[in-house]
FILOLO-110342 format. One record per residue: residue in one letter; x, y, z of N, C-alpha, C in turn. Coordinates in steps of 0.02 Angstrom, whole numbers, plus 32768, in hexadecimal, padded with zeros to 4 digits. Layout:
BEGIN
   res   n.px   n.py   n.pz   ca.px   ca.py   ca.pz   c.px   c.py   c.pz
     a      X      Y      Z       X       Y       Z      X      Y      Z
...
// end
This chain:
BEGIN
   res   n.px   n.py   n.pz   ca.px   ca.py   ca.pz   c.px   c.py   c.pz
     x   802A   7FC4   8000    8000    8000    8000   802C   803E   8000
     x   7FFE   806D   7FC4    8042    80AE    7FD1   8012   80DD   7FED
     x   8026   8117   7FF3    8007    815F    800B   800A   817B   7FC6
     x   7FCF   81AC   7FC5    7FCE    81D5    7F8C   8003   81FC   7F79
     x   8023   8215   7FAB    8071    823B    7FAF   8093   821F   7F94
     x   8092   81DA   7FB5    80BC    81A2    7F92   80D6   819C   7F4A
     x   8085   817A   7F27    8073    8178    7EE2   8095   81BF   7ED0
     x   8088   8210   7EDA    8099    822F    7EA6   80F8   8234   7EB1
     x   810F   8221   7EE5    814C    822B    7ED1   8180   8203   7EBF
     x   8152   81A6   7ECC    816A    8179    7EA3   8165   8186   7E41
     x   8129   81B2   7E3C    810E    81B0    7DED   814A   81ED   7DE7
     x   8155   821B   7DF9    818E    8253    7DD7   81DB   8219   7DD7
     x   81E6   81F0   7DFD    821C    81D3    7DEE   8216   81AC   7DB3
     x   81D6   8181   7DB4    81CF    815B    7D7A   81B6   818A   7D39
     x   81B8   81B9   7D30    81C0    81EC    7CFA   821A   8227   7CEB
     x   8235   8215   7D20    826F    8223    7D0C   8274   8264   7D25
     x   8241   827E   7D4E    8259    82BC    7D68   827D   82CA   7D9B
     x   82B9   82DE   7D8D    82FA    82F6    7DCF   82F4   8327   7DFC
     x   82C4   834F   7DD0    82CE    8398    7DFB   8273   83B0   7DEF
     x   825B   83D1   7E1F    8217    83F8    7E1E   8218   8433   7E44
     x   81DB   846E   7E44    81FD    84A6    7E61   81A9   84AF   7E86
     x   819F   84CC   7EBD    8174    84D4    7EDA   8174   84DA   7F20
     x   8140   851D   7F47    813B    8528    7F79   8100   8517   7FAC
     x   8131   84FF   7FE3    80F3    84DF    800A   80BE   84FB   8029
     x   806F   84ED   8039    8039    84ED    806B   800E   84AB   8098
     x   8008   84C1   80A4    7FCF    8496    80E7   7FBF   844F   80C0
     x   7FA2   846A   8081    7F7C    8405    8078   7FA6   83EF   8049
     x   7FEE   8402   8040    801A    83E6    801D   8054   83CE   8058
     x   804E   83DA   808B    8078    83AB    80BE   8084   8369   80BD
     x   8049   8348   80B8    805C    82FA    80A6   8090   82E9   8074
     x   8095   8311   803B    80BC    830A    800F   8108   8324   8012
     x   80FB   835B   8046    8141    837D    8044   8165   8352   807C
     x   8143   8321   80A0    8170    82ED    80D9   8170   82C0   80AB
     x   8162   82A5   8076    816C    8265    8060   81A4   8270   8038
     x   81B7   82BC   8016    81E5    82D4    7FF1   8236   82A2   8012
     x   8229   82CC   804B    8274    8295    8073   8297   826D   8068
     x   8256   822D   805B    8273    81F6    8042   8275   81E6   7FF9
     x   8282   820A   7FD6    82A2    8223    7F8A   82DB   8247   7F80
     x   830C   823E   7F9D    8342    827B    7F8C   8358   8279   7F43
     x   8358   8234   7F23    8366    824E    7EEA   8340   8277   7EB7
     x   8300   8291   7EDD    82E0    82CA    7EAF   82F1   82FE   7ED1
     x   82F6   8334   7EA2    8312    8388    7EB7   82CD   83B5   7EBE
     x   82BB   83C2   7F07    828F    83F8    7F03   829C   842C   7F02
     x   8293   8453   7EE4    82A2    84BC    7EE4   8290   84EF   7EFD
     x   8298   84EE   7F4A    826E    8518    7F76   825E   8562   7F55
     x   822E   857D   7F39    8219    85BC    7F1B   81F4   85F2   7F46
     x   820F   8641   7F40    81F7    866B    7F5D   81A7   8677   7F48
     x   8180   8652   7F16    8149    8658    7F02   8139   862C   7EC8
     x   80F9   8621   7ECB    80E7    85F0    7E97   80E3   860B   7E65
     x   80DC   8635   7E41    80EF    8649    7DF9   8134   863F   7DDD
     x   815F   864B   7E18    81B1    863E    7E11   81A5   85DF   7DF2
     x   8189   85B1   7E15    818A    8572    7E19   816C   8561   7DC9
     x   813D   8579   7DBC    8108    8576    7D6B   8144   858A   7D4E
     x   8161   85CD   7D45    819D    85D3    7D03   81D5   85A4   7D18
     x   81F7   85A2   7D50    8223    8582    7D57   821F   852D   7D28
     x   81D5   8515   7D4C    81E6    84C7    7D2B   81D0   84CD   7CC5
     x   81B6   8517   7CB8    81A7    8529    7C65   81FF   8527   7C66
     x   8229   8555   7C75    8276    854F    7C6F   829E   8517   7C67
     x   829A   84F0   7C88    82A1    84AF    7CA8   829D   8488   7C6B
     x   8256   8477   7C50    8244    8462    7C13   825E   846E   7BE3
     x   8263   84AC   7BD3    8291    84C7    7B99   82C9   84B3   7B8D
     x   82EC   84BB   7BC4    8336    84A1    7BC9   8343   845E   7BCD
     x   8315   842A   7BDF    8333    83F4    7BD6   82FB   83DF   7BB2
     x   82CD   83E0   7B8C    828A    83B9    7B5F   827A   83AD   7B82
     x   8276   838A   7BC7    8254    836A    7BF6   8207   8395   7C17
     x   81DB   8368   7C3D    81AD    838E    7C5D   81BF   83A5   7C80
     x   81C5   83F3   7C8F    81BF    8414    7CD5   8178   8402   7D05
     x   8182   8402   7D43    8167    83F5    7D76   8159   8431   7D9B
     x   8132   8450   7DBE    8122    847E    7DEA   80EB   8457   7E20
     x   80E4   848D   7E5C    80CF    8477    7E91   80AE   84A7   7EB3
     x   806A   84B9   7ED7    8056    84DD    7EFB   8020   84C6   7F1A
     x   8010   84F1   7F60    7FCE    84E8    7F71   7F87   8500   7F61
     x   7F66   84F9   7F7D    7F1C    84F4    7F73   7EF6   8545   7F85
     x   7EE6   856A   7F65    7ED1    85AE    7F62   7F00   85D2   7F3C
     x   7EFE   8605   7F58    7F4B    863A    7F3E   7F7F   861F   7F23
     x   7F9B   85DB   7F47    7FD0    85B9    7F2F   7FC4   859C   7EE0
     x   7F99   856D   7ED5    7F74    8560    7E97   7F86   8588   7E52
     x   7F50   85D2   7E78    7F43    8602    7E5C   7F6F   8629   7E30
     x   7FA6   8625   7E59    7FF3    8653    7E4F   8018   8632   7E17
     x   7FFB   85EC   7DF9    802D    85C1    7DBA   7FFC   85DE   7D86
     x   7FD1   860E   7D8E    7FB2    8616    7D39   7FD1   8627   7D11
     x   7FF4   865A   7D11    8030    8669    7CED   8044   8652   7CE0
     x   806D   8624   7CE2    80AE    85FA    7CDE   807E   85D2   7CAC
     x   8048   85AF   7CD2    802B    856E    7CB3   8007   8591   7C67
     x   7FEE   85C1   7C5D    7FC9    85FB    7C2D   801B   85F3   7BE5
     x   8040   8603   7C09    807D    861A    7BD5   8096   85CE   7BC1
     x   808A   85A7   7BDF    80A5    855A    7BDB   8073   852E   7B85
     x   8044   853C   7B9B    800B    853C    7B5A   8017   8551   7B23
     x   8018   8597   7B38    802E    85C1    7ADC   8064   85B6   7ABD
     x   8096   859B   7AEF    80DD    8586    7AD9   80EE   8547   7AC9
     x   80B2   8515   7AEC    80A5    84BC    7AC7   80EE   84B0   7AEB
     x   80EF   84C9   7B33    8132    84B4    7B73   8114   8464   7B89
     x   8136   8431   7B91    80FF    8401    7BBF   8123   8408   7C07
     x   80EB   83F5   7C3F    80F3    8426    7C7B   80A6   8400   7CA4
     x   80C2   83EC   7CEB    8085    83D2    7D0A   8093   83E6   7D33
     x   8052   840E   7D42    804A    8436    7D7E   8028   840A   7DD2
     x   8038   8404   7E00    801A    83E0    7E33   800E   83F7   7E5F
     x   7FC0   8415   7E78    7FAE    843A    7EA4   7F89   841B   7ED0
     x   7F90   8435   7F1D    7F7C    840D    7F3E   7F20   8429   7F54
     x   7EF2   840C   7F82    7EA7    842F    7F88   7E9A   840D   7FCF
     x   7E5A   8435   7FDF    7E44    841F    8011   7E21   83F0   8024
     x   7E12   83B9   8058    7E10    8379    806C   7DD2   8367   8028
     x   7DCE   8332   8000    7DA7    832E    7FDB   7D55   832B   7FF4
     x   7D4F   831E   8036    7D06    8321    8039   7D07   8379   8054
     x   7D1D   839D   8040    7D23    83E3    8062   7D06   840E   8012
     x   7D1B   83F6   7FE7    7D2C    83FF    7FA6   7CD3   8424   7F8D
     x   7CCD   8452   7F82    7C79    8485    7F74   7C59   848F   7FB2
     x   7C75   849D   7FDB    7C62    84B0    8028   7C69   8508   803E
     x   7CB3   8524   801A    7CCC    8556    800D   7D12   8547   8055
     x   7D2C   850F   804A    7D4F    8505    8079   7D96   8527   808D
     x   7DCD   854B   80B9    7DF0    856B    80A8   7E25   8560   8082
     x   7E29   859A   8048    7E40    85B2    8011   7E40   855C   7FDA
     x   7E00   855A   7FD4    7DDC    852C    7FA7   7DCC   855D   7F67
     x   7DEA   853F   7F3E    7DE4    855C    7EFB   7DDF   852E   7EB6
     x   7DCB   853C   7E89    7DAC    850D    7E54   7DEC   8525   7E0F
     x   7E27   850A   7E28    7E6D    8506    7DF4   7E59   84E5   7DE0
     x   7E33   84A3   7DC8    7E11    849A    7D9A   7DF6   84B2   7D68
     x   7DC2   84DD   7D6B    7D8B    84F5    7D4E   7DD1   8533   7D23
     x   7DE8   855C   7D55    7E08    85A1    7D55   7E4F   857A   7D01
     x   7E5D   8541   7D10    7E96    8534    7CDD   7E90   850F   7CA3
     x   7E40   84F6   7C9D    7E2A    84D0    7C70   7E3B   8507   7C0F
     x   7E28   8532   7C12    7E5A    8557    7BE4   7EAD   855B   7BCE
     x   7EB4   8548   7BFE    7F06    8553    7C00   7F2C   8511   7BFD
     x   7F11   84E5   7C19    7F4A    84A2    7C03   7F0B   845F   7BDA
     x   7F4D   8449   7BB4    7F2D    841A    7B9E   7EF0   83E6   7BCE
     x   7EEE   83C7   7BF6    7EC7    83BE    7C19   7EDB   83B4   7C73
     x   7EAC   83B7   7C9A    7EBE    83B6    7CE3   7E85   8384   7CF6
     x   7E95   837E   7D3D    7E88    834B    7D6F   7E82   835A   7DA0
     x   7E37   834F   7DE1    7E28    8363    7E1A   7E11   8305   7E21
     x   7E61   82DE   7E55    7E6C    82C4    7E5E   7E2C   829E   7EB1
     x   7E0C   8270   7EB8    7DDA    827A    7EF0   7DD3   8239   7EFE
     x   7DF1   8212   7EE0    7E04    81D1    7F08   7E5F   81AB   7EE4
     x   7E6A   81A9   7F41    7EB9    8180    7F24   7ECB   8157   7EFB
     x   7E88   8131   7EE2    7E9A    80EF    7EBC   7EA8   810F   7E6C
     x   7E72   814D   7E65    7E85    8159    7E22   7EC5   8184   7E2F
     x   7EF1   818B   7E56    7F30    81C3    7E48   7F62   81A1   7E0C
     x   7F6D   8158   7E07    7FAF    8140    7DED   7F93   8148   7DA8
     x   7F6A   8142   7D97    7F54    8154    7D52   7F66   8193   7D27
     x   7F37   81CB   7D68    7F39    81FE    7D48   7F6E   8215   7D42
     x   7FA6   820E   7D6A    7FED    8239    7D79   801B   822C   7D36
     x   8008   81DA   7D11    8026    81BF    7CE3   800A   81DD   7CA1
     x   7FC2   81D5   7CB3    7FB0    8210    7C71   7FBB   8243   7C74
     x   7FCB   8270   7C9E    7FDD    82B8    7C9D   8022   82B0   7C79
     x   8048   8299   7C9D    8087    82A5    7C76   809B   828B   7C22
     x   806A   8267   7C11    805C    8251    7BDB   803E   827F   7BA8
     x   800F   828E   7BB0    7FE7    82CA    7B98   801D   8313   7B85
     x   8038   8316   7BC9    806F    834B    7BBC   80A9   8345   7B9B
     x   80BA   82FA   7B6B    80EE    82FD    7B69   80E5   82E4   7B0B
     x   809F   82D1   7B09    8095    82B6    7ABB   8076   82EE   7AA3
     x   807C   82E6   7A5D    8052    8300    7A2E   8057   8344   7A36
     x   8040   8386   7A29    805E    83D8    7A3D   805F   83CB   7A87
     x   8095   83D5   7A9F    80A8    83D8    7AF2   807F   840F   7B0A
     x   8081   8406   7B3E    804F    8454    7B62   805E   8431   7BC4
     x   8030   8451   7BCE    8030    845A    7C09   7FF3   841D   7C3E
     x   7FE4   83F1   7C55    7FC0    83D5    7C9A   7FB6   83F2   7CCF
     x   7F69   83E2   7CF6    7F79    8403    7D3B   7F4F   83B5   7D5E
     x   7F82   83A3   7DA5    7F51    8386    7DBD   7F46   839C   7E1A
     x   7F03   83C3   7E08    7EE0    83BA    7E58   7EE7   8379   7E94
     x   7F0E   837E   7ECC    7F01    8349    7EE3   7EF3   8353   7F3A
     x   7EB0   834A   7F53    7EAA    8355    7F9C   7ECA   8335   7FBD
     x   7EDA   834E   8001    7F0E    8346    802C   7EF6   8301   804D
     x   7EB5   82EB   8064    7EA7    82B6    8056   7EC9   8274   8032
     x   7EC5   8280   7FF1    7ECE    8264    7FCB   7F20   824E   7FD1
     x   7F3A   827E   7FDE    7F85    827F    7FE5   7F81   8248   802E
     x   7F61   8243   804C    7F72    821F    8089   7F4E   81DD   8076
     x   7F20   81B8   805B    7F01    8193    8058   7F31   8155   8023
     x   7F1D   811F   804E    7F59    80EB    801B   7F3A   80C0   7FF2
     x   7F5D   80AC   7FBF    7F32    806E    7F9C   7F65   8048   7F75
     x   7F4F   8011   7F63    7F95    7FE3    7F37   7F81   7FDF   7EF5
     x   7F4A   801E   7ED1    7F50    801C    7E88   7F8C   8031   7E70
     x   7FA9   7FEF   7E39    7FE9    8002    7E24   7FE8   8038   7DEE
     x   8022   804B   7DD6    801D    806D    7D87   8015   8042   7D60
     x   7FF0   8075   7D20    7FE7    8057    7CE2   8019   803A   7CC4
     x   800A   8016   7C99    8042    7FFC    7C6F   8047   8033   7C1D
     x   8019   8032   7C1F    8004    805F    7BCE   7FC8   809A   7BEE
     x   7FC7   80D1   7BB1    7F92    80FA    7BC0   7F74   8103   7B89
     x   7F3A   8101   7B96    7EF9    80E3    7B61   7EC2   8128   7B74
     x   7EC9   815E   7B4E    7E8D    81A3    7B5B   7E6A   8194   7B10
     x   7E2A   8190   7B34    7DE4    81A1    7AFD   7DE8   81D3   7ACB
     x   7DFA   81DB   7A9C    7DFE    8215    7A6E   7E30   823D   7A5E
     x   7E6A   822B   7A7D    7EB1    824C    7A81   7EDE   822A   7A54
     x   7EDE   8242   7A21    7F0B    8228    79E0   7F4F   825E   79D4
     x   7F78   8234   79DA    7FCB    825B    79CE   7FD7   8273   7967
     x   7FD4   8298   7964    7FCB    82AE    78F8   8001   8282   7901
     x   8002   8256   78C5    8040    8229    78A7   804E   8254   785B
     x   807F   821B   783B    80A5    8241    77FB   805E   8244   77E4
     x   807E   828E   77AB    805D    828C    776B   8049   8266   773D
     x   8008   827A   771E    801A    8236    76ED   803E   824D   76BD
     x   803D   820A   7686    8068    821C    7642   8060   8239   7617
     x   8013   824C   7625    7FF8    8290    75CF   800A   82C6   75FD
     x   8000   82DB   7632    8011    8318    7665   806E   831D   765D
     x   808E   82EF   7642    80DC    82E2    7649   80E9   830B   7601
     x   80B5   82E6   75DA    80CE    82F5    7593   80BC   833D   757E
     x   8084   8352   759B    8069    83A2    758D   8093   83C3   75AF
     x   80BC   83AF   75DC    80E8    83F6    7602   812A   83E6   75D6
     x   8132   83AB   75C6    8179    83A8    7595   8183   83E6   7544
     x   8142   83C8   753D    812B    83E8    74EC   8135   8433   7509
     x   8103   8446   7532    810F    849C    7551   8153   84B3   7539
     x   8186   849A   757D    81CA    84B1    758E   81DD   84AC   7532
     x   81EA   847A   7507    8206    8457    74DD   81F3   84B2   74AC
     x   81C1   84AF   74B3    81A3    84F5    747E   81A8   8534   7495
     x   81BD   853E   74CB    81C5    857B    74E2   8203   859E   74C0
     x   820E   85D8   74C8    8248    8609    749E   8270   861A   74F7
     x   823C   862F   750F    8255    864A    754C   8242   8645   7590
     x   8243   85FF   759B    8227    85EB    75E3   8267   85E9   761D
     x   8227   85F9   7658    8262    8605    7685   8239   85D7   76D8
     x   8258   85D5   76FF    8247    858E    7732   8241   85E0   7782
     x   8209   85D6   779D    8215    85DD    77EB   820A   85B4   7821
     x   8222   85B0   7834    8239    8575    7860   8237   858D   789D
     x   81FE   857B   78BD    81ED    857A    7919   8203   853F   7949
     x   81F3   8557   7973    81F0    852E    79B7   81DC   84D8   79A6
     x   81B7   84D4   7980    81A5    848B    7973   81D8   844E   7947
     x   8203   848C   7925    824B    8464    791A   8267   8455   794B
     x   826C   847D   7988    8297    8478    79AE   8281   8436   79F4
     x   8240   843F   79F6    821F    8406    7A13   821B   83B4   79FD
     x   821C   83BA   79C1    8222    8376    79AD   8260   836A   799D
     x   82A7   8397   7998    82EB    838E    7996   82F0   8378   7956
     x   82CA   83A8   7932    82D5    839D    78DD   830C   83C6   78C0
     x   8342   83D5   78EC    8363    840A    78BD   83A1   83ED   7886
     x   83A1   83A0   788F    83CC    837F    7855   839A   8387   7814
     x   8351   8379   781B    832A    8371    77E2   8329   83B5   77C4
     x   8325   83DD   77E6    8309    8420    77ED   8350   843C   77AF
     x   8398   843D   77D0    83D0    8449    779B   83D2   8429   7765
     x   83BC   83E3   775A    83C1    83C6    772E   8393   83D5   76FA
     x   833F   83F5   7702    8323    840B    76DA   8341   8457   76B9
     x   835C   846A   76E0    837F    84B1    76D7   83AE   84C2   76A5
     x   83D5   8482   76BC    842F    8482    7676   8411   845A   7651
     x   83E0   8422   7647    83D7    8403    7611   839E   8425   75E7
     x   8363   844F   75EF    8343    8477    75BA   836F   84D0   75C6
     x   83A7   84CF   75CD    83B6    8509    75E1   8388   8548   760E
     x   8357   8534   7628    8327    856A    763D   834D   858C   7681
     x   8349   85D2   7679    834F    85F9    76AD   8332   85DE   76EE
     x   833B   85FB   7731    8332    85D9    7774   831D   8628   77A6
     x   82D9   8636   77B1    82D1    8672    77E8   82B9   864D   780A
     x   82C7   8667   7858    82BC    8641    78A4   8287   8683   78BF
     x   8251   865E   78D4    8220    8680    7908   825F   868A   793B
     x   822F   86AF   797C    8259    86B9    79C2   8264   8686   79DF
     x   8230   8654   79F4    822B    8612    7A00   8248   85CB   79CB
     x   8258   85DD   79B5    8285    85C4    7971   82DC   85C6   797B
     x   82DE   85F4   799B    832C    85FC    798F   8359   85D7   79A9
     x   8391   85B8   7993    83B5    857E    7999   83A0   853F   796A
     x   8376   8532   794A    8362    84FE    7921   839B   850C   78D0
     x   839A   853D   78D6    83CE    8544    787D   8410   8574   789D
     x   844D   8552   7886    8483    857B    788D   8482   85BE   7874
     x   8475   85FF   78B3    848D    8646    7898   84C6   864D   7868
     x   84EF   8623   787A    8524    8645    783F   852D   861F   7802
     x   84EA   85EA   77F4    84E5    85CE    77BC   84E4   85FB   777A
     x   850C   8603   773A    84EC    8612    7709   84A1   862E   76F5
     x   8464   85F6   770D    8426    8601    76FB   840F   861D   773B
     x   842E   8627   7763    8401    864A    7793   83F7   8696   778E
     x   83B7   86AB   779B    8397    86EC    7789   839E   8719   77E8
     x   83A4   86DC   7813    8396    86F0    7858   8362   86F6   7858
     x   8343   8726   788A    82F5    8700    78BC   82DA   8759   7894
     x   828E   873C   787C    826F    8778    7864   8236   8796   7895
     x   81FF   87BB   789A    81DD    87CD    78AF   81E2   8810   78CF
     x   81AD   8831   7908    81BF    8872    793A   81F6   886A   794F
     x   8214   883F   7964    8250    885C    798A   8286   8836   795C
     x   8282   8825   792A    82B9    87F0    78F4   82E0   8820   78C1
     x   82FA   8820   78A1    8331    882C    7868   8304   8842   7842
     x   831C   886E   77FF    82FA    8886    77D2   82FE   884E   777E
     x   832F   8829   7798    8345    8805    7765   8319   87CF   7737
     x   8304   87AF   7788    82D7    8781    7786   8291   878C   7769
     x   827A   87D3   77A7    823D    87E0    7792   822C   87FF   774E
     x   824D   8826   7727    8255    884D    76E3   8245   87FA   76A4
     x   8277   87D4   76BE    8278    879C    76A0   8235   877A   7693
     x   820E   8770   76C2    81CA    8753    76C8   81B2   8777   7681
     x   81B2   87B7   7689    8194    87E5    7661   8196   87DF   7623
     x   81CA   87AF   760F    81E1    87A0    75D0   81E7   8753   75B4
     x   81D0   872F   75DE    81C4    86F4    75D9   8194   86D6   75B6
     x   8181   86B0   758C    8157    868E    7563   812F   8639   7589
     x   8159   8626   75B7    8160    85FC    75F5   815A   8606   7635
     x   8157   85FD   7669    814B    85F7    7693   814C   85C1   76CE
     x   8183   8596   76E0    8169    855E    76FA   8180   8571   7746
     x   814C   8565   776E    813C    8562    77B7   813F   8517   77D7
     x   8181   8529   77F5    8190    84D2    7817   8173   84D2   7876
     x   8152   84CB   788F    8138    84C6    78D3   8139   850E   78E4
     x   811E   8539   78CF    8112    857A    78E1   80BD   8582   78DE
     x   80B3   85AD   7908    8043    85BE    78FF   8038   860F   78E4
     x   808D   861C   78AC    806A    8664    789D   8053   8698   78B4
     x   8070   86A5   790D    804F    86D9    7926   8059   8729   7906
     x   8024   8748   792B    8036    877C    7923   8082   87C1   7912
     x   8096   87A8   794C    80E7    87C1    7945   8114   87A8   791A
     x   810A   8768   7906    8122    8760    78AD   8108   877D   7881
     x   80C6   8782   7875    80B5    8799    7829   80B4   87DB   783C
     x   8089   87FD   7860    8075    884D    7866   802A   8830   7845
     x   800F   8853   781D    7FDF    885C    77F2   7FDE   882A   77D7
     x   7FA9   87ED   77DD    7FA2    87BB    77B5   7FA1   87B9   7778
     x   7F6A   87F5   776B    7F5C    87FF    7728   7F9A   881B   76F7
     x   7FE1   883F   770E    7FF5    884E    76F2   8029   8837   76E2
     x   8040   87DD   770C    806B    87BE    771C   8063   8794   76E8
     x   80B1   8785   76C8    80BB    874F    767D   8089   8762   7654
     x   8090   87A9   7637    8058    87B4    761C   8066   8775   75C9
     x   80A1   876C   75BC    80A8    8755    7588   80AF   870F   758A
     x   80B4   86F1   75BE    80B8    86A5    75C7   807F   867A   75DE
     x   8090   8629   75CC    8062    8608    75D2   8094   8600   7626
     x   805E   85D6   7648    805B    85BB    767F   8056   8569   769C
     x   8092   8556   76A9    809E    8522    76C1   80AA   8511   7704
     x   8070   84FA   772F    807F    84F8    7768   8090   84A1   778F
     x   80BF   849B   779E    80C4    845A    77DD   80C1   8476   7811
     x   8098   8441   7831    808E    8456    7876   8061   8419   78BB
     x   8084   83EC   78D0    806A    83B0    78F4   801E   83C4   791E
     x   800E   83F8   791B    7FB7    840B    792D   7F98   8424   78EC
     x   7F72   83F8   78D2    7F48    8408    788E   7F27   8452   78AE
     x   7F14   845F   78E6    7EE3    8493    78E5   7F18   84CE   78D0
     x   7F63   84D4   78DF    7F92    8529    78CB   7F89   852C   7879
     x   7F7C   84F0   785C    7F7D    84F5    7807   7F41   8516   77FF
     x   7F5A   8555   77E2    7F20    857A    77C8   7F0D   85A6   77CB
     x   7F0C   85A4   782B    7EF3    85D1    7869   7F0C   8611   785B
     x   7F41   862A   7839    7F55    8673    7846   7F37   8687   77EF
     x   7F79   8664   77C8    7F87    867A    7787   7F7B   8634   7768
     x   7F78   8639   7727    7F76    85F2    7704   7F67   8608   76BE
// end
């Protein structure tokens, strides 16, 4: 039999997490004594929980891995929107673990009882208000799963302090099996052959290359499409590091705060190809007035960014 404490800090070992960042309250105690007997995980005592939300978005970045954050139940919760908000738009994966009040306390208005649930259902891919121990080993495995396939983003899981104390010997899953949650696989081969024909006919195509190169650690494929159709290389902000700056084809990073090189270039392009980028705003400026002369080729592992801005 484990303790709910138990389960979540046996499941961060069996996910590979070394280090998590988060500050303690009241119905996260069970967890912060069970911490003890884990030294080989690194906790990050933080002057505030917003520090803990960017820290484990940082964290992520720097090593691909999920960042982890930690807070309590009200204010504590409350204080990772940020972090968890910016973790989303940036497709960071990142599981947030907040602690709540005793689960039968839970719509009572119990103190600093709050519905981080309800409040983050916008903001991360999906969350969890955890209310019996037996389902914890599940969910903790799908969270980090969820956060770590298909566009990465962000998890939250609610878990009452209760819960944290209550034991049970449901093991972990072996596999995770979600109703409706499909990871986009390759392209097909007429989708292969219409972007070949594109590039093949273009006079003057040119590649920007986001964050989603850099997530799937495409930047061998990424050069190789580059020197072998000769196409130029501009880097979003979130992009940068995927194509050698001092490559030949590199244009450097275009947009508001980017080079003139790059962006002038767009302007003159007949092509267009968008490798894991969603086209925001601060790249194009004016949609309407962006590649006025090019067709539009977008990759992008979430069918919904194809389209969504420019196309």
């Amino acid at each position: 039999m484990r303790s709910g404490a138990q389960i979540v800090m046996e499941a961060l070992q069996r996910e590979g997490v070394d280090t998590f960042f988060g500050y303690p309250g009241g119905v996260l105690l069970p967890l912060y004594d069970e911490m003890l007997n884990w030294p080989d995980i690194k906790h990050i005592l933080v002057r505030h929980e917003q520090c803990a939300a960017h820290m484990a978005d940082g964290y992520a970045r720097v090593t691909g891995r999920v960042g982890v954050c930690l807070a309590t139940s009200g204010p504590g919760a409350t204080n990772l929107v940020t972090g968890i908000a910016n973790a989303i738009m940036d497709s960071v994966p990142m599981v947030a673990i907040t602690g709540n009040v005793n689960s039968w306390a839970i719509g009572k208005d119990a103190f600093q009882e709050t519905d981080i649930q309800g409040i983050t259902i916008p903001i991360t891919k999906h969350n969890y208000l955890v209310t019996n121990v037996d389902d914890l080993p599940y969910a903790i495995t799908e969270a980090f799963h969820l956060a770590r396939t298909g566009r990465k983003g962000p998890v939250l899981i609610d878990i009452p302090k209760d819960v944290f104390i209550a034991k049970t010997d449901v093991p972990f899953p072996d596999k995770i099996e979600r109703r409706g949650y499909r990871i986009p696989g390759a392209p097909s081969v007429e989708q292969v052959e219409v972007a070949a024909r594109m590039i093949a006919e273009a006079k003057k195509p040119l590649i920007i290359a986001g964050a989603g190169v850099l997530w799937s650690e495409g930047f061998d494929e990424l050069r190789e499409l580059a020197e072998k159709a000769d196409i130029p290389v501009i880097n979003s902000l979130l992009g940068l590091g995927t194509f050698p700056r001092d490559h030949e084809l590199s244009l450097g990073m275009m947009g508001m705060h980017g080079e003139a090189t790059g962006t002038l270039a767009v302007q003159e392009a007949d092509l267009v190809i968008g490798m894991g980028i969603r086209f925001d705003d601060r790249l194009t400026g004016d949609t309407s007035k962006f590649a006025p002369k090019a067709k539009i080729l977008h990759f992008d592992l979430d069918p919904s960014e194809v389209g969504k801005t420019v196309s």
